[in-house]
VEXNU-131749 format. One record per residue (C-alpha): residue number from 1; x negated, y negated, z. Coordinates in steps of 0.1 Angstrom, whole numbers, plus 5000, padded with zeros to 4 digits. Layout:
BEGIN
(NUM, (X, Y, Z)) ...
***
This chain:
BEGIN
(1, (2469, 8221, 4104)) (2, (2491, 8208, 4126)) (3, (2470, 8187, 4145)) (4, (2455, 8171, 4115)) (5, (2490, 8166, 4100)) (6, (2500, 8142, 4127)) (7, (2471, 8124, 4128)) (8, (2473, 8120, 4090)) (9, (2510, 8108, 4098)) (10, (2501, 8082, 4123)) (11, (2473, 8062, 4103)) (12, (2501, 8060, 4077)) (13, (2528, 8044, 4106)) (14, (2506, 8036, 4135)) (15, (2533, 8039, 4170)) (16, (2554, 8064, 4146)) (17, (2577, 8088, 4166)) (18, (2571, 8122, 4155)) (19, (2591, 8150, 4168)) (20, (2586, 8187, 4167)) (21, (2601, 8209, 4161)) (22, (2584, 8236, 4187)) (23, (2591, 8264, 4213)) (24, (2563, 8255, 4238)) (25, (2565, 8219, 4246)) (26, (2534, 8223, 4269)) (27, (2516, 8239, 4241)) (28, (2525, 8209, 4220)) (29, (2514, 8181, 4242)) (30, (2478, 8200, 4245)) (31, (2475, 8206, 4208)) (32, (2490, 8170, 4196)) (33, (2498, 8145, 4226)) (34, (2517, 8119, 4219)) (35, (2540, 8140, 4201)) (36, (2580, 8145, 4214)) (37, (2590, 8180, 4213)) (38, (2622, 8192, 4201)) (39, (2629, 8224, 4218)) (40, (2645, 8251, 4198)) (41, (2663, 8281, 4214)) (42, (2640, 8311, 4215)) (43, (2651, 8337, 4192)) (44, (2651, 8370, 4208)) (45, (2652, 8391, 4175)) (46, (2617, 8378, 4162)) (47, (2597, 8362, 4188)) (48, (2571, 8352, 4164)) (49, (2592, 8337, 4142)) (50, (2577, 8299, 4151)) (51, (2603, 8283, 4123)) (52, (2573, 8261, 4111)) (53, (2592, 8232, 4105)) (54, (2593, 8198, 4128)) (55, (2612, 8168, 4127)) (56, (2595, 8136, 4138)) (57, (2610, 8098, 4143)) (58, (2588, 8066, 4129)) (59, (2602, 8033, 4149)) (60, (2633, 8049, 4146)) (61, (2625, 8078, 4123)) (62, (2604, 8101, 4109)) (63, (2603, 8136, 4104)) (64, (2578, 8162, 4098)) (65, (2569, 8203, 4101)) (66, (2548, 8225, 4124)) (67, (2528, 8254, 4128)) (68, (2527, 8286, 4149)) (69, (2534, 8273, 4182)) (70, (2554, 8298, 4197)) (71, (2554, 8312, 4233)) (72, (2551, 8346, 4246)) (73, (2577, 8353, 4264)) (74, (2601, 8375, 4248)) (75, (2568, 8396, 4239)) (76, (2563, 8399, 4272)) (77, (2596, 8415, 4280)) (78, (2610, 8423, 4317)) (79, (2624, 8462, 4310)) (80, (2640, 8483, 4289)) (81, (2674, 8468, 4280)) (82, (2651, 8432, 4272)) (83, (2631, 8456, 4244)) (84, (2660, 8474, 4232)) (85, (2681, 8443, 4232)) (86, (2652, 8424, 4206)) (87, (2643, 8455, 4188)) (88, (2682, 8461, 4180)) (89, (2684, 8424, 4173)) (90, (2655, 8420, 4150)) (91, (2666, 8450, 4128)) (92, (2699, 8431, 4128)) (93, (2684, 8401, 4114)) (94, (2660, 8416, 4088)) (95, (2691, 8434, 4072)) (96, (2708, 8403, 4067)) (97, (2683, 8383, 4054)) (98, (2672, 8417, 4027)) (99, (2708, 8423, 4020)) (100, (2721, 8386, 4019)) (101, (2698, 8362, 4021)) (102, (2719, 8331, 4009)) (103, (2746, 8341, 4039)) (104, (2714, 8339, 4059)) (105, (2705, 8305, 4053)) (106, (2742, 8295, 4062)) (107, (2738, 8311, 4095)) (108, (2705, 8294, 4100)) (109, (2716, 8263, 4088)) (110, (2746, 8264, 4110)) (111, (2727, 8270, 4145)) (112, (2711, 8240, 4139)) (113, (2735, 8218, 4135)) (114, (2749, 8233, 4170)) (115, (2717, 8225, 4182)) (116, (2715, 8190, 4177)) (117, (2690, 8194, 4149)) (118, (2717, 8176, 4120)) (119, (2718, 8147, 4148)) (120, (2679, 8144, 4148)) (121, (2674, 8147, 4109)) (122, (2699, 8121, 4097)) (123, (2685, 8101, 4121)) (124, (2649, 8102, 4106)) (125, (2628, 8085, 4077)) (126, (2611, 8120, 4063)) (127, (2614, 8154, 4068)) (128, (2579, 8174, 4063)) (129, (2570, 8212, 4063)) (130, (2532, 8212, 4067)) (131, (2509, 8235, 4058)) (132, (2506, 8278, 4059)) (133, (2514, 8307, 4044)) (134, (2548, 8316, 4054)) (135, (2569, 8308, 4024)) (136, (2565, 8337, 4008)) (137, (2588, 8371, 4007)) (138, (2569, 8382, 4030)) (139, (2585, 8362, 4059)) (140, (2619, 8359, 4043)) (141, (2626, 8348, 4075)) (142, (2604, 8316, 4082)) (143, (2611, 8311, 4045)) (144, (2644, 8311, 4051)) (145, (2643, 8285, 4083)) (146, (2627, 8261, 4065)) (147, (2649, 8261, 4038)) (148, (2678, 8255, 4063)) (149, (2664, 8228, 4077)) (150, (2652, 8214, 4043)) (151, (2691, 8218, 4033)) (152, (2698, 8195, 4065)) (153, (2680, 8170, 4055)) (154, (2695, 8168, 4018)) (155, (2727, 8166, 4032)) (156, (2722, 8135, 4049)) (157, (2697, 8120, 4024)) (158, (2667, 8122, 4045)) (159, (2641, 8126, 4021)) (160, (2619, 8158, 4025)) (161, (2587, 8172, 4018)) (162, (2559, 8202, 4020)) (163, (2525, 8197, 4025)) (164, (2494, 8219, 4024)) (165, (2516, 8249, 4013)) (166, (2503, 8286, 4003)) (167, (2532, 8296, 3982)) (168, (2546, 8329, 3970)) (169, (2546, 8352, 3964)) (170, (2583, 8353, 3959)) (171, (2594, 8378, 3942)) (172, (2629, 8386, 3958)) (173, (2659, 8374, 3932)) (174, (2682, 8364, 3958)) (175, (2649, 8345, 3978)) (176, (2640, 8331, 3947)) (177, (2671, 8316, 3937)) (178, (2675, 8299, 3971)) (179, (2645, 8282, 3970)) (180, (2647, 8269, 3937)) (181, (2678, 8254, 3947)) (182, (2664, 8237, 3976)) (183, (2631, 8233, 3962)) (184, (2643, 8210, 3933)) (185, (2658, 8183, 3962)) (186, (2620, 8184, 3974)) (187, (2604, 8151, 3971)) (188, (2567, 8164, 3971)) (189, (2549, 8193, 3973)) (190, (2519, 8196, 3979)) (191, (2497, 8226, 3974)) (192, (2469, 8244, 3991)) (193, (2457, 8259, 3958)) (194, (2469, 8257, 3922)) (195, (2465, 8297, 3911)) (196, (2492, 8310, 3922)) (197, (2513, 8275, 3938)) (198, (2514, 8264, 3904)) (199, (2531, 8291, 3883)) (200, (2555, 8297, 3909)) (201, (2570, 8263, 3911)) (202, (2572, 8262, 3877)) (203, (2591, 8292, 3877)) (204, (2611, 8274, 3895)) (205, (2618, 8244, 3874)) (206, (2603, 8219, 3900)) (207, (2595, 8185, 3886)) (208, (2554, 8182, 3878)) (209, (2559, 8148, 3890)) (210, (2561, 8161, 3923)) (211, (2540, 8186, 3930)) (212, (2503, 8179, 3939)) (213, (2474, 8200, 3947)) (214, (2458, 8187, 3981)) (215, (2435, 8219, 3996)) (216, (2445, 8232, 4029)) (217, (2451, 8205, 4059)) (218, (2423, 8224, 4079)) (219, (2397, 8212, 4049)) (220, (2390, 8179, 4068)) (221, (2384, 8184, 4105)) (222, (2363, 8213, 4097)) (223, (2342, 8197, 4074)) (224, (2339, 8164, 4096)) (225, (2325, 8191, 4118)) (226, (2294, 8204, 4096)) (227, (2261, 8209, 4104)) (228, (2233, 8194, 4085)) (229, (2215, 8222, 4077)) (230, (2229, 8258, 4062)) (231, (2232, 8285, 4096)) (232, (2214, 8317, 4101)) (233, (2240, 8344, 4117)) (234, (2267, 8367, 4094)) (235, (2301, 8357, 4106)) (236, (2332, 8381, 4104)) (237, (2371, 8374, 4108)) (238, (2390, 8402, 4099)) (239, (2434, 8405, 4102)) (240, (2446, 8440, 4109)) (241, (2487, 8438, 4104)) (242, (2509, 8447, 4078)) (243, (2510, 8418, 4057)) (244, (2470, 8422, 4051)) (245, (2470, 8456, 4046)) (246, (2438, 8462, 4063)) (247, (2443, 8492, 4091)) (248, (2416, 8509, 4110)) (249, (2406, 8533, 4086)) (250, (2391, 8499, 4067)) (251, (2382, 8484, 4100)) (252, (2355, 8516, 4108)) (253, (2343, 8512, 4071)) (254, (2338, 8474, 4073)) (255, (2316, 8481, 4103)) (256, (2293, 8502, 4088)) (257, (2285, 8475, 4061)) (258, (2284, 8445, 4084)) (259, (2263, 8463, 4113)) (260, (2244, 8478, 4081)) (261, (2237, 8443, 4066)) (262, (2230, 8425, 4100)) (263, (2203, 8451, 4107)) (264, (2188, 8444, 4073)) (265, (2186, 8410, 4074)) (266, (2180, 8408, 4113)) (267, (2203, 8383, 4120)) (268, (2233, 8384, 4150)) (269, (2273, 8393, 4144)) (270, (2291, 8360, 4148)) (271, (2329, 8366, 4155)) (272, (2354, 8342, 4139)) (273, (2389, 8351, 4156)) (274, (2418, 8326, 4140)) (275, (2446, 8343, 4155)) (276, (2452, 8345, 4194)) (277, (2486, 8364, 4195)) (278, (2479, 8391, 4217)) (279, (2444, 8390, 4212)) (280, (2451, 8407, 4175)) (281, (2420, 8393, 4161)) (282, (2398, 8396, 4190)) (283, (2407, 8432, 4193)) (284, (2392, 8438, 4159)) (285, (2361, 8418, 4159)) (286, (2352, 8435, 4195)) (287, (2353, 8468, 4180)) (288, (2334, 8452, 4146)) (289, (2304, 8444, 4168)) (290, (2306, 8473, 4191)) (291, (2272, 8492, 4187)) (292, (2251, 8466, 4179)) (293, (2228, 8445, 4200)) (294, (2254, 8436, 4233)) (295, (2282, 8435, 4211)) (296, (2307, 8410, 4220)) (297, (2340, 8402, 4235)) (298, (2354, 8395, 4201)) (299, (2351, 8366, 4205)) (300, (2378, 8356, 4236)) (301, (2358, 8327, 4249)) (302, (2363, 8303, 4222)) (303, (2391, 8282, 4239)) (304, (2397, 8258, 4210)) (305, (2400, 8257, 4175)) (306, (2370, 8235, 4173)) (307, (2346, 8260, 4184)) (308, (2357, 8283, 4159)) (309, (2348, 8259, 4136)) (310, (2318, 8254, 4146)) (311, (2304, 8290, 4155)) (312, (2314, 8294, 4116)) (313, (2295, 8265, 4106)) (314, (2267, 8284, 4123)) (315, (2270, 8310, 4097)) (316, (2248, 8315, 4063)) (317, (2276, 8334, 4053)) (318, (2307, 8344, 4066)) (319, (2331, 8379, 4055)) (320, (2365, 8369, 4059)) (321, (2395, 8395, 4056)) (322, (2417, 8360, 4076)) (323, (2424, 8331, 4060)) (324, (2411, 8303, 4076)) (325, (2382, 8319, 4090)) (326, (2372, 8317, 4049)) (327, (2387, 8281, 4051)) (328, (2365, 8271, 4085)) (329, (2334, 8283, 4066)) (330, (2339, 8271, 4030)) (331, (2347, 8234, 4045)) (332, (2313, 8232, 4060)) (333, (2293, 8246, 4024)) (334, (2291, 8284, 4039)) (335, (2292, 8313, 4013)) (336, (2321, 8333, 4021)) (337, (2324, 8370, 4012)) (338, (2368, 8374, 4010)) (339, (2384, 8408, 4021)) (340, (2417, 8416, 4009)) (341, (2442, 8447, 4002)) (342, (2474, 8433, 3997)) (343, (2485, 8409, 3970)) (344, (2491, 8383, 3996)) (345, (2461, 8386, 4011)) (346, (2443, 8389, 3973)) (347, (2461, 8357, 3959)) (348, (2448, 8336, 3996)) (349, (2414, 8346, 3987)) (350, (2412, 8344, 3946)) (351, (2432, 8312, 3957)) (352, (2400, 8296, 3978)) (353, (2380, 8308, 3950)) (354, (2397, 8288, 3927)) (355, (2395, 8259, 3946)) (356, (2357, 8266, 3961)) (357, (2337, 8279, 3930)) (358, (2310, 8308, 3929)) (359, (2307, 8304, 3970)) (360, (2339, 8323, 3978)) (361, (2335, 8360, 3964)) (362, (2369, 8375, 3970)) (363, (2365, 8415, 3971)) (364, (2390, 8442, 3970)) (365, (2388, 8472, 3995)) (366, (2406, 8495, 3975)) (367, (2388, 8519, 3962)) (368, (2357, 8545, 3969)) (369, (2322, 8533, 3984)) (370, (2335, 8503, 4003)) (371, (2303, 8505, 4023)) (372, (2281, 8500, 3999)) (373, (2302, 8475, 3980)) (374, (2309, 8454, 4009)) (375, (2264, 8459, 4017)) (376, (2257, 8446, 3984)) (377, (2276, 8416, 3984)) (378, (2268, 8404, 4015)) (379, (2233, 8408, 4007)) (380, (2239, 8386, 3973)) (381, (2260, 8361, 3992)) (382, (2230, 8355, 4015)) (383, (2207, 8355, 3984)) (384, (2225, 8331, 3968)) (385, (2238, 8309, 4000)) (386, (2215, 8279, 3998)) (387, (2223, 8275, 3958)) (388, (2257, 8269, 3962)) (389, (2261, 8250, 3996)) (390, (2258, 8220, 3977)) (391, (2287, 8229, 3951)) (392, (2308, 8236, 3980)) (393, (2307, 8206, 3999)) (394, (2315, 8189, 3970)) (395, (2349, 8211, 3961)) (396, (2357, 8201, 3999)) (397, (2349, 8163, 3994)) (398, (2371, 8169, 3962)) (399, (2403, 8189, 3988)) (400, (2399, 8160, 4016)) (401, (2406, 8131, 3988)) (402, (2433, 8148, 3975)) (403, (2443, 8157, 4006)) (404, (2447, 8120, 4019)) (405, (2464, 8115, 3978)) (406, (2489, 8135, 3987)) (407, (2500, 8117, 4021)) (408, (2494, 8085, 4009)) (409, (2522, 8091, 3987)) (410, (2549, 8096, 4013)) (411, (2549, 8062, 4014)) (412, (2569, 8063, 3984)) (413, (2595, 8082, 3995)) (414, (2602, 8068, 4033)) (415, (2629, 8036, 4034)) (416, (2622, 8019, 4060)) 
***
């Protein structure tokens, strides 16, 4: 998202200095050379949370946002005192933000400025927060740092906006009143999907003149990457944390229906691992495969997040309990069977459904005789796979126009 982000950025200013806001500025120049880092502090308490924002410079200014570009090293800590020291820390910081989240933004806001970010911000033409999930309550705290850096901008009338954006839910008062405050000096925003993005913001009060729905910023490169004929293998991506929900007791049960289902329809176990953290993803779709044919490494070898793509353009359908693994597929006119337990998780998937048609089946994995659901509708998805590639390819022809709408309109509000 990222990636495509700035590349959508540059054919609006061609030579435009875009800086980013980043932990890792050797992950940066791999992922989007020609970039300028601007290196934040790592914060001990939550090494994961990447702040997902980025500020960038066009000729003299621009700014933008980023995604999960963290590095490893305060997971990999060096002893004791180095865990207890982030553990403590972390617990720290999620009371704050729970009990007082508006003193939390202050505190945010404030370590930028002593970081030089205020300096960087004024400096620029726009201020942009591209696309994810991670405004939402459940990362107050990457809600929370974009927001402060959002509040930096307004104060030295840089103008701002958010692109691609999975919103909500938000469903904290003290949360929600923050962000409608900030949200209403927003001068676009631009949604990944409009079933749940849309009620929100107008929850919120936010001007319809600003908000768009553009599909997610991945819609494009994966579907520049499509093959010409629909694939042949069952792909799986699967998230096992908290915020989806899905734990290992759903993990053995999905296995039985997918090895089930590939036996049946003799076809091979593609794994579709989006995350790389600690090989979280990988982990999972190892011990997916595990039993059938040679099983697989979960998928480790895939390097870059254009093979992902295309091993899931491979697919005739693909069951997707992460995110973009459903996005990957869907953009190339694959049938997509989505698993979800939480409401996050069920609004990302009923979400892509909304926006894909009849070729994303979102399924919930609550409740008894998951197996044989989970059989069945893989086994109508494949049925029914070839009927709706077309419809899908058009919904993503539909995202990537609106997509490009959406940028085209920053124009608008850069002075230059």
């Amino acid at each position: 998202m990222l990636r495509h982000s700035v590349q959508r950025l540059w054919e609006l200013w061609p030579g435009a200095r875009i800086d980013v806001l980043t932990f890792s500025a050797e992950r940066l120049e791999r992922y989007c050379p020609g970039t300028t880092a601007y290196l934040m502090p790592l914060n001990p308490g939550n090494p994961r949370a990447c702040e997902r924002h980025w500020t960038g410079s066009m000729a003299g200014s621009m700014t933008a946002s980023r995604d999960d570009l963290g590095t490893r090293f305060w997971t990999e800590g060096k002893g004791p005192l180095e865990r207890a020291f982030r553990t403590r820390a972390s617990a720290l910081q999620a009371r704050l933000i729970a009990d007082a989240p508006a003193v939390a933004l202050e505190l945010m806001r404030g370590r930028r400025r002593r970081q030089g970010l205020y300096e960087t911000i004024c400096q620029a033409n726009l201020v942009v927060a591209t696309g994810g999930g991670y405004l939402t309550s459940m990362f107050p705290g990457n809600l929370l740092g974009t927001l402060s850096t959002l509040t930096l901008a307004a104060d030295c009338d840089t103008p701002t906006a958010l692109l691609g954006q999975g919103l909500g839910p938000i469903d904290d008062p003290g949360l929600r009143r923050i962000t409608r405050r900030v949200f209403r000096g927003v001068g676009l925003i631009a949604l990944r999907e409009r079933r749940a993005g849309l009620p929100l913001l107008r929850s919120l009060g936010i001007a319809e003149d600003r908000i768009m729905v553009s599909g997610d910023d991945a819609i494009e490169a994966a579907h520049a990457l499509r093959p010409p004929l629909l694939g042949s293998e069952l792909g799986i991506g699967l998230r096992v944390t908290g915020y989806s929900g899905i734990d290992a007791t759903h993990v053995a049960r999905i296995k039985v229906a997918m090895q089930r289902a590939a036996r049946h329809l003799r076809v091979s176990l593609v794994p579709l691992p989006i995350s790389f953290h600690d090989d979280e993803d990988a982990n999972t779709l190892q011990e997916l495969t595990s039993g059938y044919g040679a099983g697989s490494n979960g998928g480790r070898e895939l390097q870059e997040v254009d093979e992902v793509v295309l091993k899931a353009g491979q697919c005739r359908v693909v069951v997707a309990g992460s995110y973009h693994a459903g996005v990957f597929a869907l953009s190339q006119g694959v049938t997509v069977v989505g698993l979800a337990r939480s409401s996050y998780y069920m609004d990302k998937f009923m979400g892509l459904a909304d926006q894909f048609g009849a070729g994303c089946i979102p399924m919930r994995l609550d409740g008894p005789g998951l197996e044989d659901r989970l059989y069945d509708a893989i086994l109508l998805a494949w049925a029914s796979a070839e009927v709706h590639r077309t419809a899908i390819l058009e919904a993503a022809v539909h995202q990537v126009d609106a997509g490009r709408r959406a940028y085209a309109r920053l124009r608008s509000l850069v002075k230059v």
